[in-house]
C-alpha positions in Angstrom: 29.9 -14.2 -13.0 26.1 -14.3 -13.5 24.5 -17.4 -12.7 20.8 -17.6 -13.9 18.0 -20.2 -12.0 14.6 -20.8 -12.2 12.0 -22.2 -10.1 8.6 -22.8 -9.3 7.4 -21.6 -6.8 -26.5 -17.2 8.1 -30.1 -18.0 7.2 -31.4 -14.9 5.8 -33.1 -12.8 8.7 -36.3 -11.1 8.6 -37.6 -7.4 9.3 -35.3 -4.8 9.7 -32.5 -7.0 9.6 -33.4 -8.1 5.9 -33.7 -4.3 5.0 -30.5 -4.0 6.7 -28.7 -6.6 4.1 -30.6 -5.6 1.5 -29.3 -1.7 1.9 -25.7 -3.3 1.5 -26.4 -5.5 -1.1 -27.3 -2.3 -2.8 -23.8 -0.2 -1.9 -20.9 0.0 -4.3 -18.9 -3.1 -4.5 -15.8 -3.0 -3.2 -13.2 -6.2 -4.1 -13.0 -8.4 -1.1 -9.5 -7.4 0.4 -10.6 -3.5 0.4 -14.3 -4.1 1.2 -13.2 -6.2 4.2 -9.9 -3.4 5.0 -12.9 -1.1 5.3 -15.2 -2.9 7.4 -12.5 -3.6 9.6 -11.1 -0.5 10.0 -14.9 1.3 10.7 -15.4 -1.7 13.1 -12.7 -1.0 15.4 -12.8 2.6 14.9 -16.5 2.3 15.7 -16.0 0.1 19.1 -13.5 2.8 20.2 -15.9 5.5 19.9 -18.7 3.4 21.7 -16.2 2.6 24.3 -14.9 6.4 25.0 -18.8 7.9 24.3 -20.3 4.8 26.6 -18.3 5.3 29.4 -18.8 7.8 30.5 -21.9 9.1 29.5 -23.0 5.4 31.7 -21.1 7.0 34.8 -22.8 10.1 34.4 -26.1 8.1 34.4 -25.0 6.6 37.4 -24.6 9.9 38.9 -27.6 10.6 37.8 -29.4 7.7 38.9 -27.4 7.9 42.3 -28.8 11.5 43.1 -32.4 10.2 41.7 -32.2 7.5 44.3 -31.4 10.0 47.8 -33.9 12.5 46.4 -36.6 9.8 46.9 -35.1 9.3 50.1 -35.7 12.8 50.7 -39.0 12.8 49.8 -39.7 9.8 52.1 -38.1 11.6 55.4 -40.2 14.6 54.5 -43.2 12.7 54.6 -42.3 10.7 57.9 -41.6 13.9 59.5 -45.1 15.5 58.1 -47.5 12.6 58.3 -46.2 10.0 60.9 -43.9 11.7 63.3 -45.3 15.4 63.7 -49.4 14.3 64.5 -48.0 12.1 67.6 -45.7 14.4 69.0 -47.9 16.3 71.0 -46.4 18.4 73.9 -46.8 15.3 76.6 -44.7 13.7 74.6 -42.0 16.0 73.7 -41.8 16.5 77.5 -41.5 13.0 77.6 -45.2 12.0 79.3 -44.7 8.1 79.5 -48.4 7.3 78.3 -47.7 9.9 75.6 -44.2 9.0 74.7 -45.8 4.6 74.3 -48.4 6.0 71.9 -45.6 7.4 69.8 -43.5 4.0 70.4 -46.7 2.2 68.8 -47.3 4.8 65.7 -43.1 4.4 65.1 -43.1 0.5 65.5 -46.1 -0.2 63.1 -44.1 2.4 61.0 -40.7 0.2 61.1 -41.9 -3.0 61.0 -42.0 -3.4 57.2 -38.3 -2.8 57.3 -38.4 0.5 55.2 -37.3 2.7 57.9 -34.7 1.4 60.3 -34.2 4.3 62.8 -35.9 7.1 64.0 -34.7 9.9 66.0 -36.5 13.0 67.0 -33.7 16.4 67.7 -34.9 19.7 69.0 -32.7 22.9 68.5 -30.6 22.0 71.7 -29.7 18.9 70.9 -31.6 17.0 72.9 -32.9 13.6 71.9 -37.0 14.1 72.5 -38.1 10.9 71.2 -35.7 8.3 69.8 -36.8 4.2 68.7 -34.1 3.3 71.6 -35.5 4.4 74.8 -32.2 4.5 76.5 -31.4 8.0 74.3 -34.4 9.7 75.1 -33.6 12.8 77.2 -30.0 13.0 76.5 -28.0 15.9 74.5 -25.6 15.1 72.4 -23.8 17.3 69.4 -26.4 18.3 66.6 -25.8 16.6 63.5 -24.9 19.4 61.0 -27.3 18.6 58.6 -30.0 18.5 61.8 -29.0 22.0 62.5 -29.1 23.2 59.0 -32.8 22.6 59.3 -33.3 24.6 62.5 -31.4 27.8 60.7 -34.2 30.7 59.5 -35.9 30.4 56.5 -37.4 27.1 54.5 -34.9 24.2 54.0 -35.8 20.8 52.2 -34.7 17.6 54.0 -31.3 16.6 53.4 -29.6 13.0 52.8 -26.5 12.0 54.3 -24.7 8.9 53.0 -21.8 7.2 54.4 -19.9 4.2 55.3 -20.2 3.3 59.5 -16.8 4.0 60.1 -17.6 7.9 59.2 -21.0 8.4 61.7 -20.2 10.7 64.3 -19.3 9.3 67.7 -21.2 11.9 69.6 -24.2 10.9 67.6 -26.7 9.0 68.5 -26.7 7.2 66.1 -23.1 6.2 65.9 -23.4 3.1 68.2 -26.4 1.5 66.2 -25.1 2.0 62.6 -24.7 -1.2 61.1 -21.6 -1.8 58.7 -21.6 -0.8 55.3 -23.5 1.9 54.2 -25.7 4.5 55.9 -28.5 6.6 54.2 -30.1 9.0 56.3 -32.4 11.3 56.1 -33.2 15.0 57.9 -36.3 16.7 57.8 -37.7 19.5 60.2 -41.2 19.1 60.8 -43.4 21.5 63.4 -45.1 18.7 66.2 -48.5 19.6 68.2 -46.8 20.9 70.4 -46.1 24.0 68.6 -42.2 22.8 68.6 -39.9 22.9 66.1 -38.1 19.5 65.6 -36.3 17.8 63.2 -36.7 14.0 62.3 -33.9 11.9 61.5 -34.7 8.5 59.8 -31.8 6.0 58.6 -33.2 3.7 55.7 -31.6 0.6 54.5 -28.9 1.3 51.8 -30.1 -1.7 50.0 -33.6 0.1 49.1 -31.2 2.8 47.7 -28.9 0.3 45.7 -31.5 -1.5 44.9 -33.6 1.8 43.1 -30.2 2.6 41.8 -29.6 -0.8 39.9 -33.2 -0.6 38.3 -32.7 2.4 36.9 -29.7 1.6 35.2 -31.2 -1.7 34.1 -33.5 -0.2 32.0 -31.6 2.5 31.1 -28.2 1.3 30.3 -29.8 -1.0 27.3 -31.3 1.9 25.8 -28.2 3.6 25.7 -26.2 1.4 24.1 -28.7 0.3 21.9 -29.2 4.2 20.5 -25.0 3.9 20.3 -25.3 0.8 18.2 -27.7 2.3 16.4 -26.1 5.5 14.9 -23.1 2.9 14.9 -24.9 1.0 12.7 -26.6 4.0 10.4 -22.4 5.2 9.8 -22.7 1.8 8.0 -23.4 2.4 5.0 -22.2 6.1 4.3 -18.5 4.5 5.4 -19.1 1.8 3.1 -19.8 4.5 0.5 -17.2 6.8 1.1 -14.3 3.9 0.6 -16.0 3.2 -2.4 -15.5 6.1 -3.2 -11.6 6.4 -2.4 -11.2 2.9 -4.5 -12.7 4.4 -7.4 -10.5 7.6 -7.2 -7.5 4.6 -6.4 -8.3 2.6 -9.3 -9.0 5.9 -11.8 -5.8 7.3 -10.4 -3.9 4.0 -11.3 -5.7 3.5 -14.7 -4.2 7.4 -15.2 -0.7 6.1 -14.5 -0.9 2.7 -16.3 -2.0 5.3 -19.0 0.7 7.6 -18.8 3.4 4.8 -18.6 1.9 3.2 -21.4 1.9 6.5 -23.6 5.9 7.1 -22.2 6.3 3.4 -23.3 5.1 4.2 -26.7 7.5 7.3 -26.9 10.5 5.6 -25.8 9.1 2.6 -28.4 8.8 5.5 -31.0 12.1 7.0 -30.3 14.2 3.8 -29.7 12.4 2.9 -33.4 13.5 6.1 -35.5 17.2 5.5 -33.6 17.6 1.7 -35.1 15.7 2.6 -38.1 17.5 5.8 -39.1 20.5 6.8 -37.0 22.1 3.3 -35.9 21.7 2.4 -39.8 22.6 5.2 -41.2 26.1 4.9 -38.8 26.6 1.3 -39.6 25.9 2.4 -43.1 29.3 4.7 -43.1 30.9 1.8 -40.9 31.1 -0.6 -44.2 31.1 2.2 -46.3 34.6 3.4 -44.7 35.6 -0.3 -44.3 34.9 -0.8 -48.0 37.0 2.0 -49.6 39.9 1.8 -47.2 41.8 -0.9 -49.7 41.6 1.6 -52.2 42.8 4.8 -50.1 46.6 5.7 -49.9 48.7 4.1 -47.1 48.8 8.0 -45.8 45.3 8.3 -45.2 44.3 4.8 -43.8 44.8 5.2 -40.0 42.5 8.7 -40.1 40.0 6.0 -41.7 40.2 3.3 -39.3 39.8 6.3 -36.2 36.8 7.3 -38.2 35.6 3.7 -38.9 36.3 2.9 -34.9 34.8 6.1 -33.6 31.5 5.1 -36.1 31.7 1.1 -34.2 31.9 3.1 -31.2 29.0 5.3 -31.7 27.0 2.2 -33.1 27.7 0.0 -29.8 26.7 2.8 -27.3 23.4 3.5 -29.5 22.6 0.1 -29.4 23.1 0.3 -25.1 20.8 3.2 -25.1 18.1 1.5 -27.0 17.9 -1.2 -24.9 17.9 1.2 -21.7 15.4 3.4 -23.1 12.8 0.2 -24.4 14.2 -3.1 -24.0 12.6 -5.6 -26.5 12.1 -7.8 -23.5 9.5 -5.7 -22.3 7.4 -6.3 -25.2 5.7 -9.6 -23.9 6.4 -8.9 -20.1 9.3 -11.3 -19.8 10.7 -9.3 -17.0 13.3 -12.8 -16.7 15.2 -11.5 -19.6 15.5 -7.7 -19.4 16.6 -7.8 -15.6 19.5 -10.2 -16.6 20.2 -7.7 -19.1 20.4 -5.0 -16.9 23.0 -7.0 -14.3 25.3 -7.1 -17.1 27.0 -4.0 -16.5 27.9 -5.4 -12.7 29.1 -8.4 -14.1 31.7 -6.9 -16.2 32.4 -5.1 -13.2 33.5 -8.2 -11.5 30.6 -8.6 -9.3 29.3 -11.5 -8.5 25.4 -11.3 -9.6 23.0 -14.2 -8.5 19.5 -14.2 -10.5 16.6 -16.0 -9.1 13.3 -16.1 -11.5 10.2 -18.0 -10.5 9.0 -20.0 -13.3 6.6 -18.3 -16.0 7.1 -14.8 -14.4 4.6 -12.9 -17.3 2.9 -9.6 -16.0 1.8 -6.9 -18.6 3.7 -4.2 -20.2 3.1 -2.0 -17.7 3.5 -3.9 -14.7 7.1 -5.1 -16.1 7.9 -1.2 -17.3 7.5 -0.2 -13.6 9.6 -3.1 -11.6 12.3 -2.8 -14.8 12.8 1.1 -14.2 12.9 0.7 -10.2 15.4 -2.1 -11.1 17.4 -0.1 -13.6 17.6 3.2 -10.5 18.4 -0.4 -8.0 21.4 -1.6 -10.2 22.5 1.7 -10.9 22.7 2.6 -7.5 24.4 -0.8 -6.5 27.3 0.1 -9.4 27.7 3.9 -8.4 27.9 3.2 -4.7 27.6 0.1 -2.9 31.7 -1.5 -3.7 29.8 -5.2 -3.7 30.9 -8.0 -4.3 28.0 -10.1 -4.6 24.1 -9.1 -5.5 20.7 -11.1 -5.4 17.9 -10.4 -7.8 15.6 -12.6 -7.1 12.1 -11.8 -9.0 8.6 -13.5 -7.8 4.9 -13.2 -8.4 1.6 -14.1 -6.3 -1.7 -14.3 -7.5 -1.5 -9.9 -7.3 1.7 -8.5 -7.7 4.8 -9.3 -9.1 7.6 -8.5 -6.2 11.7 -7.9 -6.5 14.0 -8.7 -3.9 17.5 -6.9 -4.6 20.9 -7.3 -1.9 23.9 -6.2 -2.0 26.6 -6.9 0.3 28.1 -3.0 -0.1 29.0 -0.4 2.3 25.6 0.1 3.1 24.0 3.6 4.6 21.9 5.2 7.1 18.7 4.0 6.0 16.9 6.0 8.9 18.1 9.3 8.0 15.3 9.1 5.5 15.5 9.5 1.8 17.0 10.8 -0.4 20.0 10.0 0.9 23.0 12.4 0.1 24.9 10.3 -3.4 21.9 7.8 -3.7 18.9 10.0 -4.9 17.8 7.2 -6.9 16.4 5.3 -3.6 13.8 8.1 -3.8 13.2 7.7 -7.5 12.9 3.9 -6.8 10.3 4.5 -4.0 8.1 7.2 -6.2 8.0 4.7 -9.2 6.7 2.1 -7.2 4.4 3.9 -5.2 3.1 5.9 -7.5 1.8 2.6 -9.1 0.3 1.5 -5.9 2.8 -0.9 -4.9 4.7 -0.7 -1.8 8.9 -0.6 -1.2 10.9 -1.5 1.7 14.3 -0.3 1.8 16.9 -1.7 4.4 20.2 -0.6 5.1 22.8 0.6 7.6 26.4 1.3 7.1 28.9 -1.6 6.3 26.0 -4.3 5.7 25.1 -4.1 2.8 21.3 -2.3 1.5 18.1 -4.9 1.0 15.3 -3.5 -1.6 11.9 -5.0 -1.4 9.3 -3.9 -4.4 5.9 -5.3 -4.4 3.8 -4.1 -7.9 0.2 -4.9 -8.0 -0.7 -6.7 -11.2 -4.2 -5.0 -11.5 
């Protein structure tokens, strides 16, 4: 049995930020809930792409900057080799003439004292040591550093830069038992002394001079990066802001189409369902009482062809009068959705099934709005009768301040709502789910087998 119950339910900036507001003062206007859908959606796709384009194009900067940083090193072991070390290593003191060798210790000392240069050694093609800033590895042979012997090969080679942690300096190398831990930078450059020799000068610098070069650059150009990333962020702006503008336009004309076509099917079905009770149904119940009428005065022979005729006419009447409800219930009329969905449980409630209706007070939407949600119900109750085998079924009809929503369950067999739709014997789920849909409302239907199938309809008022 149906049981029926209601209830209720910044300060303005200046310069180019002003130009800035003004330029989206001046784009299309967009309600709240889609302008604001939009803004957030280009925001976070925006801060993806700066995150995947800043990344790294800043470790390729860093690259960049990194190679920057040992070509100046480079340069400044080409130039200690040319200008400070070559001049003072006249052949005294590349065969290791004491007086010689202390002029060189002076010109290397005033040369380290500021701290830019922390080591120097001197190599000649043997690997001998000739002049070293440690007197205790002058004289001795050790293994030529590659790099040092990459110099003495024929033809012209640029000084090269070796970095590395201390754990990685060669053992056999001089320099190996003076590396400090952390990083090493150091530099290899051949240079031709007084002498006539050809020697090659390794310096080791202080890694911070390198870090240090390497974080300046990036200061000042890591901001100018990401401010031209902001910036074309920022110019997408408005063309985004356009372009959903432009999809809610074609929304809204495609849904001012629909509202129109429903509303010119309304007014057929009003047309039809008018020239059925106007002309057919009366004409019918017209031979009803005219049959009825005559029938005392007809033989006792020919009365029960009459009353089969009379009955077959009552018949005829009665299932009219069904269709003409189906096809534009009166209800409809003023958007009292209340009264035309307790119409349409009917059927399940001669059925025996028990049908629980739950209307929100003062549930009024327009003629179109209340066409849509009563077909969707019609394919829902229909299903429910053909296929479910319930016993029980909620309608429960709401509205918020935008839509008007339906909640329909049956406690039925149920299906596989994952198999997707339409579902083999319940084709009307799919015509359910383009009617709402297709009026820019959304549907959620739940099911699986032996519990029973949950519809959620949500139909926007505007």
């Amino acid at each position: 049995m149906a049981s029926g119950r209601r209830r209720s339910r910044l300060p303005a900036g200046r310069g180019w930020l002003s130009r800035a507001r003004e330029v989206l003062r001046r784009l299309p206007r967009l309600p709240r809930s889609e302008r604001a859908r939009a803004l957030r959606g280009f925001g976070w796709m925006g801060l993806t792409s700066l995150v995947l384009v800043a990344v790294p194009v800043i470790w390729l900067m860093s690259t960049i900057v990194t190679r920057h940083a040992l070509q100046g090193v480079a340069e400044d072991s080409e130039q200690l080799a040319r200008l400070t070390m070559a001049p003072v290593l006249t052949a005294p003191a590349v065969h290791g003439d004491r007086a010689a060798v202390a002029r060189v210790d002076f010109v290397v000392r005033s040369r380290m004292s500021d701290g830019s240069v922390r080591r120097i050694t001197v190599w000649d093609a043997g690997g001998k040591v000739v002049y070293a800033d440690r007197a205790e590895l002058r004289g001795h042979r050790f293994r030529l550093p590659p790099e040092a012997a990459q110099r003495f090969a024929p033809g012209s080679h640029p000084a090269a830069v070796l970095a590395h942690g201390a754990g990685g300096q060669d053992a056999a190398s001089p320099a190996g038992p003076s590396a400090a831990s952390g990083l090493t930078v150091e530099g290899y450059a051949a240079a031709t002394a007084r002498s006539g020799d050809r020697l090659v000068v390794e310096a080791a610098f202080p890694p911070e001079d390198v870090t240090r070069e390497q974080r300046g650059l990036l200061v000042r150009l890591v901001p100018v990066l990401l401010l031209a990333l902001l910036t074309v962020y920022l110019l997408q702006l408005p063309p985004a802001l356009r372009l959903a503008s432009r999809v809610q336009g074609a929304e809204r004309s495609r849904r001012r189409l629909l509202r129109q076509s429903v509303a010119a099917s309304d007014r057929e079905r009003r047309r039809i369902a008018q020239t059925l009770h106007d002309d057919v149904v009366q004409d019918l119940s017209a031979v009803g009482y005219a049959l009825e009428s005559v029938e005392p005065e007809l033989e006792p022979s020919t009365r029960p062809v009459i009353d089969r005729a009379r009955a077959i006419v009552q018949r005829d009447v009665s299932t009219l009068r069904e269709i003409l409800i189906s096809v534009y219930p009166p209800d409809l009329e003023d958007g009292d959705l209340a009264s035309a969905l307790a119409d349409l449980a009917q059927p399940l409630v001669a059925d025996g099934v028990a049908v629980e209706l739950s209307f929100d007070e003062e549930v009024r939407v327009s003629p179109t709005v209340a066409a849509t949600v009563y077909r969707a119900a019609r394919e829902a109750l229909q299903n429910v009768r053909a296929h479910a085998q319930a016993q029980h079924v909620l309608v429960r009809l709401s509205r918020d301040p935008d839509a008007a929503m339906l909640h329909l369950h049956d406690d039925g067999v149920g299906f596989d709502a994952a198999a997707g739709l339409p579902v083999r014997g319940h084709f009307g789920l799919r015509l359910i789910h383009d009617t709402v849909t297709e009026a820019g409302g959304e549907v959620s239907i739940t099911s699986a087998a032996g519990t029973g199938t949950c519809i959620r309809m949500r139909v926007p008022l505007a």
